[in-house]
N, C-alpha and C positions, 0 to 999 in steps of 0.2 A: 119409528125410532127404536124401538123395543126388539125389532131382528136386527137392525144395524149392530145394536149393542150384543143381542147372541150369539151374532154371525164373528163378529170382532171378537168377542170373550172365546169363540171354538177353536179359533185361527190362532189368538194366540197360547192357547192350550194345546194344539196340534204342534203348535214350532216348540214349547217347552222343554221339551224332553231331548232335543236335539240339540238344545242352545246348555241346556243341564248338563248333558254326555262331554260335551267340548270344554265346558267349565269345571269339569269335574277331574277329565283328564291334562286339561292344564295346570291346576290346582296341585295334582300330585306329579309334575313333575314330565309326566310320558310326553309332551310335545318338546321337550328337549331336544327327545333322541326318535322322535316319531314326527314325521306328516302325513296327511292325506295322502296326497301324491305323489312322493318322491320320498327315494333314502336317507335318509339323512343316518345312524347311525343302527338305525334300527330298522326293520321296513316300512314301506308306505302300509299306510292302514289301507288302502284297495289294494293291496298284495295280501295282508292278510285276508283279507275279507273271502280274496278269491281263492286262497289256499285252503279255507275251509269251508268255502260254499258248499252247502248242503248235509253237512255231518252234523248230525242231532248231537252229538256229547259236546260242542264245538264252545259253547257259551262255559260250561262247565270246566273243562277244560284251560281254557282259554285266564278266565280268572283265577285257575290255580297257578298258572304261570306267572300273570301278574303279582299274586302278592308273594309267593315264592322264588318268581327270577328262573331264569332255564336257560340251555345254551346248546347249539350246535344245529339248530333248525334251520335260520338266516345265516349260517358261515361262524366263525371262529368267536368274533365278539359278544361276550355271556351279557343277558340282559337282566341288571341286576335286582334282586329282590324288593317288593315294595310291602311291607310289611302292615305298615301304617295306613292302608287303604283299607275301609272296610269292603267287608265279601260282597255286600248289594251295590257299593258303588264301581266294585272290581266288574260284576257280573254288567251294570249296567252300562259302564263303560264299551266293554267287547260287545256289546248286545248292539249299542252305537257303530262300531268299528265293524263288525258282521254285516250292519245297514247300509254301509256306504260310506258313514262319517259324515252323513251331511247335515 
């Protein structure tokens, strides 16, 4: 009974961070204009993901734009400033969206 329960406590500690990242970026706003999958105003989060696979500054970067906003990367429509995100939950967000999103 006592692995059931460690095995149960790891599994749901492994999915946490991932169920955090989608909470975190619904919370402020980014699935508005973001999916997973698809365009919707912004790109799919697998277009970013694969537009930066493999660049070390990528997480860094990445949540500078978040809470600052940038524009002309995806086309004409500027993505606007999120100011009110903190920098750990910016960085852990793209960190999520770098993963897959899933």
């Amino acid at each position: 009974m006592k692995l059931i329960s460690t095995l149960l406590a790891a599994s749901l500690l492994a999915s946490a961070p991932a169920f955090a990242s989608k909470e975190i970026a619904t919370k402020n706003a980014c699935m508005g204009c973001h999916a997973v999958d698809k365009k919707i105003v912004g790109p799919a989060y697998k277009d970013v993901a694969a537009k930066y696979k493999g660049q070390a500054d990528a997480v860094e970067k990445l949540a500078k734009k978040v809470k600052a906003g940038g524009s002309g990367v995806w086309g004409p429509v500027p993505m606007p400033a999120n100011a009110a995100i903190s920098e750990a939950d910016a960085k852990t967000v793209v960190k999520w969206i770098l993963d897959g999103a899933k």
